[in-house]
DONUVO-210018 format. One record per residue: residue number from 1; residue in one letter; x, y, z of N, C-alpha, C, CB in turn. Coordinates in pm, 1 decimal. Glycine has a CB too. Layout:
   n res      n.u      n.v      n.w     ca.u     ca.v     ca.w      c.u      c.v      c.w     cb.u     cb.v     cb.w
 NUM   A        X        Y        Z        X        Y        Z        X        Y        Z        X        Y        Z
...
//
This chain:
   n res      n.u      n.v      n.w     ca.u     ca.v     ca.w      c.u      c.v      c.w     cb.u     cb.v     cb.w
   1   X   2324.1  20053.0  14870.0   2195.5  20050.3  14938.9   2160.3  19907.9  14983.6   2084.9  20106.5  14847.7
   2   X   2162.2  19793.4  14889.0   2132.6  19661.7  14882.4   2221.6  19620.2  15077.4   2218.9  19579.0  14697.7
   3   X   2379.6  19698.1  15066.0   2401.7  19601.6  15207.5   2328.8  19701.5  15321.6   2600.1  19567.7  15254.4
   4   X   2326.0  19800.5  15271.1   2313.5  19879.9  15372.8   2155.6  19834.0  15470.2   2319.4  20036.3  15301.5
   5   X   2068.7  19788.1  15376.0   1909.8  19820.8  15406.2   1920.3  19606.6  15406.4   1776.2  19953.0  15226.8
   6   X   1929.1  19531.3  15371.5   1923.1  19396.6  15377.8   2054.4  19335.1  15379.5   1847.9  19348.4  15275.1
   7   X   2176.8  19323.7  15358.8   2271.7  19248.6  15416.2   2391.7  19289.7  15462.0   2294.5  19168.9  15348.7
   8   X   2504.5  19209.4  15569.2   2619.0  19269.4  15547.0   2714.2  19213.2  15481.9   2662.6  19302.6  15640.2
   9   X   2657.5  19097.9  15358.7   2716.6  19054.1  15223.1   2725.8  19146.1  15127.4   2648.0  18953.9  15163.8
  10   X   2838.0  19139.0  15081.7   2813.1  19191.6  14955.0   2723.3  19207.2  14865.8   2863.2  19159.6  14905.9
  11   X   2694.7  19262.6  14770.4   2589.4  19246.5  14663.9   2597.0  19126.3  14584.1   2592.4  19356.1  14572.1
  12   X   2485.7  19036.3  14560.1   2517.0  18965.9  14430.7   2517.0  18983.0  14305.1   2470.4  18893.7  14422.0
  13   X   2495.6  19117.9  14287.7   2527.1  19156.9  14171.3   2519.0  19304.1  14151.2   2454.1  19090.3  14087.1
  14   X   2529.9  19371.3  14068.4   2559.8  19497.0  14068.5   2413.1  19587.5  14098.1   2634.5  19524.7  13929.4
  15   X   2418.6  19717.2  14153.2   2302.4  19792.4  14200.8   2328.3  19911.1  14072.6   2311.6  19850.7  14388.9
  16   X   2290.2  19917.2  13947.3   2356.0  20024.5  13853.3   2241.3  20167.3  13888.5   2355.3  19958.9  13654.5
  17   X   2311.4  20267.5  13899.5   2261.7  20361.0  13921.5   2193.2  20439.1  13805.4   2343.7  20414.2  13982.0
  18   X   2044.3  20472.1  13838.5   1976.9  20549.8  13678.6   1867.3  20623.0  13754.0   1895.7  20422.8  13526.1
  19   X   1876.5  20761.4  13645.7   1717.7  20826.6  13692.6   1646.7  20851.0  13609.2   1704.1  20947.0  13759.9
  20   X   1629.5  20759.0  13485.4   1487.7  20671.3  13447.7   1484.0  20546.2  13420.5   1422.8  20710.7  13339.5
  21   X   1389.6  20499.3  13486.8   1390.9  20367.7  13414.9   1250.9  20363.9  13330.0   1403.9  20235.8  13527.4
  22   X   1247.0  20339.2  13198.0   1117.0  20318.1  13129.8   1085.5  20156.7  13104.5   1121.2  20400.1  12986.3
  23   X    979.5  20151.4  13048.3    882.0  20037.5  13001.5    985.5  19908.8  12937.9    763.4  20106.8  12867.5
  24   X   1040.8  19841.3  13005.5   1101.4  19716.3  12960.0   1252.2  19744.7  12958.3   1045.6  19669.5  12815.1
  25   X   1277.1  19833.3  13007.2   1432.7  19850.3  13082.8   1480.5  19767.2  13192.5   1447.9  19983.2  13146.5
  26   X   1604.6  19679.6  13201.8   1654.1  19578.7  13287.7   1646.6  19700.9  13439.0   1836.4  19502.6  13223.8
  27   X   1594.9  19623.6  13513.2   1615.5  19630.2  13686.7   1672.2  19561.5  13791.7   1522.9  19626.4  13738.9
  28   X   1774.7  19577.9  13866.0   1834.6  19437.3  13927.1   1761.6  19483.0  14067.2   2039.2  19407.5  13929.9
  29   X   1683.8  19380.9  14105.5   1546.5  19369.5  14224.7   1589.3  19259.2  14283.7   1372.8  19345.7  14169.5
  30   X   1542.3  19268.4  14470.6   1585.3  19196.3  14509.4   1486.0  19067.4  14550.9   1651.8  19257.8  14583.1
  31   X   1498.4  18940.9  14549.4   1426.5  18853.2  14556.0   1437.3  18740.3  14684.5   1441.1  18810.1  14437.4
  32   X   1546.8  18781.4  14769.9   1561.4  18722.8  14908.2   1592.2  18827.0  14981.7   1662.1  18614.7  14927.7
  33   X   1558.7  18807.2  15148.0   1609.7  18844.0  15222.3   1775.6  18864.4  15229.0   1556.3  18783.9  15290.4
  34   X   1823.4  18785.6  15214.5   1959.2  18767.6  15208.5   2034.1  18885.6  15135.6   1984.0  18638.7  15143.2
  35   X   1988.7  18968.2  15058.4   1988.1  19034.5  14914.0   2011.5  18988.3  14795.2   2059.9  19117.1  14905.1
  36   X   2028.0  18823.4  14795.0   2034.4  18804.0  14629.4   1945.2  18859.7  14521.8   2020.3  18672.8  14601.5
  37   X   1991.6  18919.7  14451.4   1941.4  18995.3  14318.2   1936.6  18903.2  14191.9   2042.5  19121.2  14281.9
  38   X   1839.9  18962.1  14135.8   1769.3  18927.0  13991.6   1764.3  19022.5  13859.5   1624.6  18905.5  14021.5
  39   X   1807.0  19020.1  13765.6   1782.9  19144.8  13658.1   1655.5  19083.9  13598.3   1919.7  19177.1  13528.4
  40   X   1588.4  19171.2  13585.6   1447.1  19139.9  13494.0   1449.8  19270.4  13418.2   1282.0  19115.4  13589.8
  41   X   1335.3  19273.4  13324.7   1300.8  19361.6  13267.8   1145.0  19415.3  13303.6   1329.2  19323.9  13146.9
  42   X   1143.6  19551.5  13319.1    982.8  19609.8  13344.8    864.2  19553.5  13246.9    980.4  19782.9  13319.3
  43   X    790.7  19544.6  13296.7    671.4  19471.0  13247.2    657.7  19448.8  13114.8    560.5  19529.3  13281.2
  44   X    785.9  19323.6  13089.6    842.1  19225.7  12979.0    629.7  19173.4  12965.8   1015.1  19057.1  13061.7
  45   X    654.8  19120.6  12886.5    491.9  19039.4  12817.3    529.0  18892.6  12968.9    510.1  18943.6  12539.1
  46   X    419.3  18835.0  12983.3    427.2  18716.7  13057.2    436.5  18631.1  12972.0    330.9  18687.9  13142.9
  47   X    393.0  18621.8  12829.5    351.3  18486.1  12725.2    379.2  18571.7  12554.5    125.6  18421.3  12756.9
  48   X    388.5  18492.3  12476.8    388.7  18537.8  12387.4    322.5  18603.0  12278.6    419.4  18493.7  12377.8
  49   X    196.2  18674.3  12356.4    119.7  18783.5  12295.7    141.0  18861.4  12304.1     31.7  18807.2  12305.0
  50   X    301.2  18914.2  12365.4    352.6  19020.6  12355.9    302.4  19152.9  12394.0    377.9  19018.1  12259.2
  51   X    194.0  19093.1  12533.1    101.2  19266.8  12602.1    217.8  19269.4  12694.6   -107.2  19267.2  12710.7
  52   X    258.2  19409.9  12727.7    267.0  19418.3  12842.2    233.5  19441.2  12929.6    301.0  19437.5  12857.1
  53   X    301.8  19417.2  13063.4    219.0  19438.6  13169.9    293.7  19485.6  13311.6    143.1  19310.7  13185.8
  54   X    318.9  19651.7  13300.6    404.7  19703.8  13397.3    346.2  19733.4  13535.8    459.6  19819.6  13344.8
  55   X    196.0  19716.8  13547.5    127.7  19703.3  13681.6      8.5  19619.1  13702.0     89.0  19826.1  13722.7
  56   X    -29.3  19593.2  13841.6   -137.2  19507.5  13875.5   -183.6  19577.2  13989.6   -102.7  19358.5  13900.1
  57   X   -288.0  19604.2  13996.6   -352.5  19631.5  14130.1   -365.5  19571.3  14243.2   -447.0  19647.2  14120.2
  58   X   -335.0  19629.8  14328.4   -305.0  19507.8  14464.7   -402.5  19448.6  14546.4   -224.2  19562.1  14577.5
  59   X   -535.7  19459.6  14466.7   -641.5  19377.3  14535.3   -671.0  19271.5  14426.8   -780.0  19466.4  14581.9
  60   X   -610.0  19299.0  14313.4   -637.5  19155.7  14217.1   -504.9  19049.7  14160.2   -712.8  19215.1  14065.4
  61   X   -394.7  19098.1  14252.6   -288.2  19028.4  14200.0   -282.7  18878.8  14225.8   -174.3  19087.4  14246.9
  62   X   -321.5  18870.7  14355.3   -342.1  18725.4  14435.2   -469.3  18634.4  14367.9   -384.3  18759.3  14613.8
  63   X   -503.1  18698.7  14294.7   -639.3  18684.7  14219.8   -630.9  18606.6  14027.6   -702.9  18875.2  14218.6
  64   X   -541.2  18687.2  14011.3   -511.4  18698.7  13831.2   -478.4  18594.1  13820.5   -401.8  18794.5  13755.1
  65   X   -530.7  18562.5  13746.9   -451.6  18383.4  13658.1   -311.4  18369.6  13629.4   -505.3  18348.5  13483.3
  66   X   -338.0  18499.5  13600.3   -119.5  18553.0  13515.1    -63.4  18529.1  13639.9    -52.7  18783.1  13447.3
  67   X    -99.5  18623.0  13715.2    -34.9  18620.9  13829.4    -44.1  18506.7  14013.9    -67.1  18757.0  13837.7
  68   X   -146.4  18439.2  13988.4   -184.3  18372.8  14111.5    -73.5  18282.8  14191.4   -299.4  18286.7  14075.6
  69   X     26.0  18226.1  14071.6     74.1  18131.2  14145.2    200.4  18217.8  14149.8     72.8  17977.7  14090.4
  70   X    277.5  18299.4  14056.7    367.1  18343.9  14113.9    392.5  18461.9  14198.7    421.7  18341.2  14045.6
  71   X    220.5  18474.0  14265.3    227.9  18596.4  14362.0    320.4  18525.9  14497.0     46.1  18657.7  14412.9
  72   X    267.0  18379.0  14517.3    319.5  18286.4  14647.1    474.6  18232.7  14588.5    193.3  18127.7  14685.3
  73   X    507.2  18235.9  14504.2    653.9  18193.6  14476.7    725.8  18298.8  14452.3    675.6  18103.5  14366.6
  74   X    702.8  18426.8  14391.3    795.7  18479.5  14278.5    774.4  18678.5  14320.4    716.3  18410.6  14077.7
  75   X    816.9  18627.2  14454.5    790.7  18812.3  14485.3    934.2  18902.6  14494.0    705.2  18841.6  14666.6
  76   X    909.2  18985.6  14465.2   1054.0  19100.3  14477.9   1043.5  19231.7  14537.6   1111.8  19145.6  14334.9
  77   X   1142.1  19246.4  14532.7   1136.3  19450.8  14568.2   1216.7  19498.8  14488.3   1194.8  19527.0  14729.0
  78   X   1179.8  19611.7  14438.0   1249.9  19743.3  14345.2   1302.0  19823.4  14427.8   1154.9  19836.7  14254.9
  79   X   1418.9  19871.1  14464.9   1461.7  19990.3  14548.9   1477.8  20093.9  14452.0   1595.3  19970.1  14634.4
  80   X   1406.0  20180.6  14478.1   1406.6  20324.5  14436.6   1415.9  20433.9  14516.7   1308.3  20349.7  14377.0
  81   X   1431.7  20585.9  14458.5   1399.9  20731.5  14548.1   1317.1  20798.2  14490.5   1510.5  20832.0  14572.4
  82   X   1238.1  20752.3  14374.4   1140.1  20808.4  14353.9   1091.3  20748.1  14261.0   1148.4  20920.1  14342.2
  83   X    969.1  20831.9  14199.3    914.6  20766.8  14057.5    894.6  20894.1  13993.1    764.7  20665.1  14059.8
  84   X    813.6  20893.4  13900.3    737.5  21024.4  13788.2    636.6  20971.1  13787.5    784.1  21062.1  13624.4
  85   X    544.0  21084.9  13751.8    393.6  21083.7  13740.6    390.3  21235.1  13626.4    299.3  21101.2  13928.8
  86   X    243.1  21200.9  13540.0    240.0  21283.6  13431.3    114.6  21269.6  13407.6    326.3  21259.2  13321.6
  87   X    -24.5  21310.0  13305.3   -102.9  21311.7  13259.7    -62.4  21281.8  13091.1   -159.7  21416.5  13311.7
  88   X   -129.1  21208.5  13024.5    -70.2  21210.6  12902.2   -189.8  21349.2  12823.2    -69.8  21024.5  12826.2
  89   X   -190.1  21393.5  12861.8   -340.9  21477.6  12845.0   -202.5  21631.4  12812.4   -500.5  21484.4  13056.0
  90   X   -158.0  21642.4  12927.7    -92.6  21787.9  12987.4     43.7  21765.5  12954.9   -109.4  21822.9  13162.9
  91   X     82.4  21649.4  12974.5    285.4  21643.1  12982.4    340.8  21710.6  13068.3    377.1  21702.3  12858.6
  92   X    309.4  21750.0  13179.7    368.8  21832.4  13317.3    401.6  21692.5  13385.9    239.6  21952.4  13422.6
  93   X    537.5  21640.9  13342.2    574.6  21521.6  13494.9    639.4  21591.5  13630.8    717.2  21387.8  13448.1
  94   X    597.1  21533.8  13672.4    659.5  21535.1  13882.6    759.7  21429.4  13861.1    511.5  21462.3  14052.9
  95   X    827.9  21448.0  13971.5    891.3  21316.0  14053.0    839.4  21316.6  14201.7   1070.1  21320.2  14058.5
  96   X    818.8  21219.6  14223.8    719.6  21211.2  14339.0    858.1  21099.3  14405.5    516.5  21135.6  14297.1
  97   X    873.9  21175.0  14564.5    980.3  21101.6  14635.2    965.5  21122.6  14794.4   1125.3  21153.4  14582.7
  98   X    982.1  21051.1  14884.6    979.4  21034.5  15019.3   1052.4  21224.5  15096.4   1094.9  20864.0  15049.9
  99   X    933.9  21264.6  15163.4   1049.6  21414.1  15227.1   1171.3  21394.5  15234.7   1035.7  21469.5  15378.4
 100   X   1230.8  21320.1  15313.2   1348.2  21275.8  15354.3   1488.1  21244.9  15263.6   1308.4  21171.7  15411.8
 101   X   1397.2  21212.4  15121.9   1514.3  21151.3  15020.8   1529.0  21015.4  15059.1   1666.6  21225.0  15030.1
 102   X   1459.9  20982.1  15097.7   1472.3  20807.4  15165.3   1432.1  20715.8  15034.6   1331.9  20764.2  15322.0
 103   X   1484.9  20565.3  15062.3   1440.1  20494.9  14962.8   1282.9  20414.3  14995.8   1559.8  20398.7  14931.8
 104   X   1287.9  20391.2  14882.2   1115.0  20321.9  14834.9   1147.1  20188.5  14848.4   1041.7  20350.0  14653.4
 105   X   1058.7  20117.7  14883.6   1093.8  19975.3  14848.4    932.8  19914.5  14781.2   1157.4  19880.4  15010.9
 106   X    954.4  19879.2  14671.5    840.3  19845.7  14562.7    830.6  19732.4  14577.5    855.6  19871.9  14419.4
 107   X    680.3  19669.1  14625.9    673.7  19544.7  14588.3    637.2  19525.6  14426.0    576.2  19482.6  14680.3
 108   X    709.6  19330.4  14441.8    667.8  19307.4  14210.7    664.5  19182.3  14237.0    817.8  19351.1  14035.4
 109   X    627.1  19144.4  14115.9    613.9  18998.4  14100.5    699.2  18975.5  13950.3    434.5  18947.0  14098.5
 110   X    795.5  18884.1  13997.9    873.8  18852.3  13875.5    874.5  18726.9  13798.4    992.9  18867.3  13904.7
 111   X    877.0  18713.7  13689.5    842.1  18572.8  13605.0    976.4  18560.5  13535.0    698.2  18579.8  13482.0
 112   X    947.1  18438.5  13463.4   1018.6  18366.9  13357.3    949.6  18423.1  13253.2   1018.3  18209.8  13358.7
 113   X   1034.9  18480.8  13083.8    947.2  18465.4  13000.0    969.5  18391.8  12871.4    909.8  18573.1  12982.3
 114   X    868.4  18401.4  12794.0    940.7  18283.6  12681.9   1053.6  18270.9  12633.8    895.9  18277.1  12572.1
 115   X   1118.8  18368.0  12635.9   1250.1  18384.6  12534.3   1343.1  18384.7  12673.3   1261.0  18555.3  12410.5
 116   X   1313.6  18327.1  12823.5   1419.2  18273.6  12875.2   1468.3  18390.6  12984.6   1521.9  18232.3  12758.1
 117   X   1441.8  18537.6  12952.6   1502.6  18619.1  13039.0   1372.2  18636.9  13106.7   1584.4  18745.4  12983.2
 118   X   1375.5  18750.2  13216.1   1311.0  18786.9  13350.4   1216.1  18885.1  13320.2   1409.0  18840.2  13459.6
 119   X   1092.9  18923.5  13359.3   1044.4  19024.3  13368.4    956.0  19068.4  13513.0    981.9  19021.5  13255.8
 120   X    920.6  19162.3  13530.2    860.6  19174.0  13622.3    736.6  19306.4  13633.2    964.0  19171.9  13706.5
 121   X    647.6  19294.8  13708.1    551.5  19383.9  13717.0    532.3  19449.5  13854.4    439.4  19323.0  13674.6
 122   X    550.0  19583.4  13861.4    488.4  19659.0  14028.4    352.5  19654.4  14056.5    510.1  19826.7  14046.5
 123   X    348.3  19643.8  14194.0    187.8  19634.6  14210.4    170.0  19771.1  14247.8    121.5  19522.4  14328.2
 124   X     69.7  19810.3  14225.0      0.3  19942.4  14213.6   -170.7  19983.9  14315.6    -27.9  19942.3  14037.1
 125   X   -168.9  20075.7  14382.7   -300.1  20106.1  14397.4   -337.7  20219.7  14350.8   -336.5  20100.8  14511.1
 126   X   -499.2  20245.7  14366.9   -567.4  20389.9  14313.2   -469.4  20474.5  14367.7   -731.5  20435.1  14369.2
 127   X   -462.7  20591.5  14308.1   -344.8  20739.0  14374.6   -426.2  20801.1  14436.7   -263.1  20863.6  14266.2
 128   X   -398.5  20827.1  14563.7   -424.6  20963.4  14678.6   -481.4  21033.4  14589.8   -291.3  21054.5  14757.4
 129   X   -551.2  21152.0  14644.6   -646.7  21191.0  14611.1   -558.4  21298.3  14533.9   -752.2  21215.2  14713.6
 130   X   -445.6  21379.8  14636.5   -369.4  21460.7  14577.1   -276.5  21456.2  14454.8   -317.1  21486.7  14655.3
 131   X   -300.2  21316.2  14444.0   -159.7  21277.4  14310.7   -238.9  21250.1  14180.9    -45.2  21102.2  14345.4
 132   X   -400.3  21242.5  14193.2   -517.8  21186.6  14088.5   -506.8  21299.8  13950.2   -704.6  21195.0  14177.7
 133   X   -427.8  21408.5  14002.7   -399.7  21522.1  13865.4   -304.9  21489.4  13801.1   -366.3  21669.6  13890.4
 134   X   -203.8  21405.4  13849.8   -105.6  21320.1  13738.2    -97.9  21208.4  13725.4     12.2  21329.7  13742.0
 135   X   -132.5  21069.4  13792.5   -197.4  20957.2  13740.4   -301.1  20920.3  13800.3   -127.9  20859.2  13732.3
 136   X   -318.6  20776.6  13762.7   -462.4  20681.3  13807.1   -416.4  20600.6  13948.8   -511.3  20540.2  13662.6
 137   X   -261.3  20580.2  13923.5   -284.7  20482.0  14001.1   -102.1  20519.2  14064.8   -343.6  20315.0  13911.4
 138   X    -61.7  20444.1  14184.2     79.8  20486.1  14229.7    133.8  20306.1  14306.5     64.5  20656.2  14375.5
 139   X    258.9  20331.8  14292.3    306.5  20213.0  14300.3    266.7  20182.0  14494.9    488.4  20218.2  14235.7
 140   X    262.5  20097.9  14461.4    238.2  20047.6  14674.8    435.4  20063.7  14716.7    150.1  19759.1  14717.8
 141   X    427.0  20113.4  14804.4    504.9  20180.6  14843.1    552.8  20092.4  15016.1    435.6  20334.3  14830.5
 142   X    649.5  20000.4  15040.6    691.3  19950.6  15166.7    794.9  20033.7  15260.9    747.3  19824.2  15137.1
 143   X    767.3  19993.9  15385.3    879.7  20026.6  15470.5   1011.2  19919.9  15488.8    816.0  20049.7  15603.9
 144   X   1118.9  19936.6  15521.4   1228.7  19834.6  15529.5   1178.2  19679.6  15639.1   1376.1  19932.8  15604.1
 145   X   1075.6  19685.0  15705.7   1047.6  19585.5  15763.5    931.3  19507.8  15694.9   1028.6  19621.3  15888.1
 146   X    886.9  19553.5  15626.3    737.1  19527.5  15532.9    787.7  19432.6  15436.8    661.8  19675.4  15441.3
 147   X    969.6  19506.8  15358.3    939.5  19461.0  15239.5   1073.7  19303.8  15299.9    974.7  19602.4  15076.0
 148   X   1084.2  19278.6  15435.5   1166.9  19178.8  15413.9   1039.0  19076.5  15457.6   1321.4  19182.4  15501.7
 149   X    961.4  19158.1  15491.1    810.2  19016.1  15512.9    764.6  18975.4  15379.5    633.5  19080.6  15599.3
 150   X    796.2  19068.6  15312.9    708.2  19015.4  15158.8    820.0  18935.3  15055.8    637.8  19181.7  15051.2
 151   X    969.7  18915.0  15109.8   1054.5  18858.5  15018.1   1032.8  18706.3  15098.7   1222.4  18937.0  15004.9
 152   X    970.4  18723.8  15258.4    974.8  18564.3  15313.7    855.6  18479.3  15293.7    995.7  18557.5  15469.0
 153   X    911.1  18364.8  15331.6    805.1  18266.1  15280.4    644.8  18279.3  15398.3    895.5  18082.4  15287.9
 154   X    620.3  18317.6  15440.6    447.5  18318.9  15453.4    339.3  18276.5  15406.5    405.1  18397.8  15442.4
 155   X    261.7  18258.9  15473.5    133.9  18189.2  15377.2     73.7  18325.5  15328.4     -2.6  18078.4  15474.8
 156   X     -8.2  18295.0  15216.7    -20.6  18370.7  15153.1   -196.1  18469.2  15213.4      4.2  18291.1  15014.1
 157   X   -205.0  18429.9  15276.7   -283.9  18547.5  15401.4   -205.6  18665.6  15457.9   -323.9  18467.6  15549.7
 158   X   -148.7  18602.0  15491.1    -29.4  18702.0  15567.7     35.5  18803.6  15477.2    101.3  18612.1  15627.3
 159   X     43.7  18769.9  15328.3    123.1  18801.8  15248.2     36.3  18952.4  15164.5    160.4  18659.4  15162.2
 160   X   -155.1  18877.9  15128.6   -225.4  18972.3  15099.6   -232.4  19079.6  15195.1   -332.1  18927.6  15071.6
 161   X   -178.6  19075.9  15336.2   -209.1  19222.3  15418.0    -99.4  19227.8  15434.9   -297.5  19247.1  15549.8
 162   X     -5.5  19222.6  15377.2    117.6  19367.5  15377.2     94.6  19445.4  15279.4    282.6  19337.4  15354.8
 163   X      6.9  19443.1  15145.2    -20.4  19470.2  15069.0   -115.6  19632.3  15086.5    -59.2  19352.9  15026.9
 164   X   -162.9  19613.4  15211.8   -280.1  19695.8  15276.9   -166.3  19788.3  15338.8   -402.9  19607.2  15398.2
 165   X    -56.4  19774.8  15332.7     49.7  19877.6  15414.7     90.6  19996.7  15327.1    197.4  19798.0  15459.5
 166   X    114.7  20122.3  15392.3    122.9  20207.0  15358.6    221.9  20302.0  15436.6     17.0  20226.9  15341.6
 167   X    289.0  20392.6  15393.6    389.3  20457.1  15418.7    331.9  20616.0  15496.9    471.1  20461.9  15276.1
 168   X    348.9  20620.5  15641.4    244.6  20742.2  15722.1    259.5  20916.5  15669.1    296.9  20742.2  15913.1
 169   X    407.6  20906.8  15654.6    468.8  21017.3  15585.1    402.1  21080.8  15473.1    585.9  20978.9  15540.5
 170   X    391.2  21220.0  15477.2    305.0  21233.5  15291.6    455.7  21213.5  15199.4    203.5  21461.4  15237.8
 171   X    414.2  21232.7  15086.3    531.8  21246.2  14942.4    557.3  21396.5  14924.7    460.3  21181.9  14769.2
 172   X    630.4  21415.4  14907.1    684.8  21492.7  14831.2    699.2  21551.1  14663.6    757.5  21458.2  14866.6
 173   X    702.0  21679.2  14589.7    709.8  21575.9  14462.0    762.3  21739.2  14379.7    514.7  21464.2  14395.0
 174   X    831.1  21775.2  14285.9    808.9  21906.6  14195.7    836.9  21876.8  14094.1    874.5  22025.2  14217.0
 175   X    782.9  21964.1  14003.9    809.6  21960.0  13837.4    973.2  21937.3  13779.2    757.0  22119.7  13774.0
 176   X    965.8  21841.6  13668.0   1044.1  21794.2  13615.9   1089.5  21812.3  13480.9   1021.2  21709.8  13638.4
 177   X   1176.5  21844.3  13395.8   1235.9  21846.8  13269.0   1163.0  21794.6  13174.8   1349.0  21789.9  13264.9
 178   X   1118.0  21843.7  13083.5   1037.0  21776.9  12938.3   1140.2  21628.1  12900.9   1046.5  21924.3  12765.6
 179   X   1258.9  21688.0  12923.4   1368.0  21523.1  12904.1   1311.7  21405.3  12962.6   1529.8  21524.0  12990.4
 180   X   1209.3  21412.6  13038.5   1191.6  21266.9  13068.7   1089.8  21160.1  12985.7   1147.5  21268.5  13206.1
 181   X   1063.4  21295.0  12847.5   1023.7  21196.2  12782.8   1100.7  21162.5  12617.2    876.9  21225.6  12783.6
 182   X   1218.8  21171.0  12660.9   1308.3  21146.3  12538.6   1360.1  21008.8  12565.6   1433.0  21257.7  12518.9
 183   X   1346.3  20936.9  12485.3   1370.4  20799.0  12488.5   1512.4  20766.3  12522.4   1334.1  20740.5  12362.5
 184   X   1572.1  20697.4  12604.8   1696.7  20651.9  12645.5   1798.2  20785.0  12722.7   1764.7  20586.0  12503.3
 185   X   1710.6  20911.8  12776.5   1757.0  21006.6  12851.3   1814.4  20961.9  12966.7   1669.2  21090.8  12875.2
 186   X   1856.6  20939.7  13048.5   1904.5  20922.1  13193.9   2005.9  21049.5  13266.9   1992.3  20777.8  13191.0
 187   X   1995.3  21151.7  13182.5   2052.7  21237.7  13291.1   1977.5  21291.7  13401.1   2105.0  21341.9  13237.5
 188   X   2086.6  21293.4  13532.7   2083.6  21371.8  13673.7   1977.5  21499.1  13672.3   2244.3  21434.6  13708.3
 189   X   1989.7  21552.5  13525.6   1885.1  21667.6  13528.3   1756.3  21642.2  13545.2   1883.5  21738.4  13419.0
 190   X   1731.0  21495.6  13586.6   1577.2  21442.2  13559.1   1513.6  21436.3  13704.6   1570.5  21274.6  13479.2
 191   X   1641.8  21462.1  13798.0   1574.6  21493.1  13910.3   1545.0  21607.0  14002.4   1610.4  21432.3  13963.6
 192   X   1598.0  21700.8  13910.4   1626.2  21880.3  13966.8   1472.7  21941.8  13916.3   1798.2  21991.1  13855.6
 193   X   1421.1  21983.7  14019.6   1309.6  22089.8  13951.8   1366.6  22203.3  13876.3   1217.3  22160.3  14063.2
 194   X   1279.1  22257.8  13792.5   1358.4  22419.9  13688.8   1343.6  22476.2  13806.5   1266.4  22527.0  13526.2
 195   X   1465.4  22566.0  13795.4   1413.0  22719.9  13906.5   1359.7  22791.2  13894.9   1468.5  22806.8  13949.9
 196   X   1257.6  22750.5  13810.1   1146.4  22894.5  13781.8   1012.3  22812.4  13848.8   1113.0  22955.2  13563.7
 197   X   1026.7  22694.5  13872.8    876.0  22568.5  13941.6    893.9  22553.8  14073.3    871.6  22382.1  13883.4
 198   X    785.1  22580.4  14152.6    782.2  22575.9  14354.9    775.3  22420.8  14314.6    600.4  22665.9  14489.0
 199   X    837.0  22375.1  14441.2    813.7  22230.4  14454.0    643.5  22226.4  14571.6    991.3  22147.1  14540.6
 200   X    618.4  22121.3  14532.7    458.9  22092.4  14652.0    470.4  22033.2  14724.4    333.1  22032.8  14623.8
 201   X    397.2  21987.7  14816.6    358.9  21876.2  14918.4    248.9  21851.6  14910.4    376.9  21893.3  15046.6
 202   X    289.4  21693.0  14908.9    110.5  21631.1  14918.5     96.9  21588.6  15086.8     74.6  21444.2  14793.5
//
């Protein structure tokens, strides 16, 4: 994907294929145009109080103390084909993914952390109105021209309104395997609806 969608270099490092990634699992994200890649971990702690922090809202990221200065230095993209969404209330997860099967491109902001390795956080806004029955909030979601503006250097005006971009297409999304909440699961079955569940459209 990495040459296909940003270079006709090789990868700088490997694109490993998974269909989950949970809470502090390594991600290799890309951090130039060029496609050089980075492994971080999902919203690793920034400092050593050990919170984590796997999202930020995208009207306060440019804002946050945590985050202010490495919103203008330290931006990335996650390539994905989908995500999950769930209620912790119900436990009914979706996978929520582009009609098409197309990829996502996630904006993040990635740090240094104390102990030396990478972490990083997705920025997030409130969820569509239709997706508000399985979370609060959904990752900001780029197009392939969006997210090579947000890996370049810009002033950081320019940078808060790509942030305001949005994908015209609705999502897609159907019910998913109770397996996705077994710790260290990654099977293929995590992206098949049961055949007994209609898939929806939002």
């Amino acid at each position: 994907h990495q040459e296909r969608y940003f270079s006709t270099a090789p990868p700088k490092s490997p694109i490993t294929q998974s269909y989950n990634i949970d809470l502090l699992d390594p991600v290799n994200m890309l951090i130039a145009p060029d496609g050089f890649m980075l492994e971080a971990n999902w919203g690793s702690s920034l400092s050593s109080d050990e919170i984590n922090i796997p999202f930020v809202d995208f009207k306060q990221v440019h804002v946050k103390p945590s985050f202010r200065l490495s919103f203008r230095t330290q931006r990335s993209i996650v390539i994905a084909d989908s995500f999950y969404a769930w209620k912790n209330s119900d436990r009914k997860p979706i996978r929520v993914y582009l009609p098409e099967e197309g990829l996502m491109f996630l904006p993040a902001i990635f740090f240094k952390a104390k102990n030396g390795s990478f972490g990083f956080t997705l920025i997030t806004r409130p969820s569509r109105k239709s997706l508000r029955d399985f979370s609060d909030v959904e990752p900001v979601i780029f197009d392939h021209e969006t997210s090579l503006k947000w890996l370049d250097f810009l002033p950081v005006t320019q940078v808060i309104k790509l942030l305001q971009t949005t994908l015209p297409q609705p999502l897609s999304n159907h019910i998913v395997s109770q397996k996705i909440f077994v710790k260290g699961f990654n099977g293929k079955v995590l992206h098949e609806p049961p055949q007994h569940e209609q898939a929806l459209l939002f």
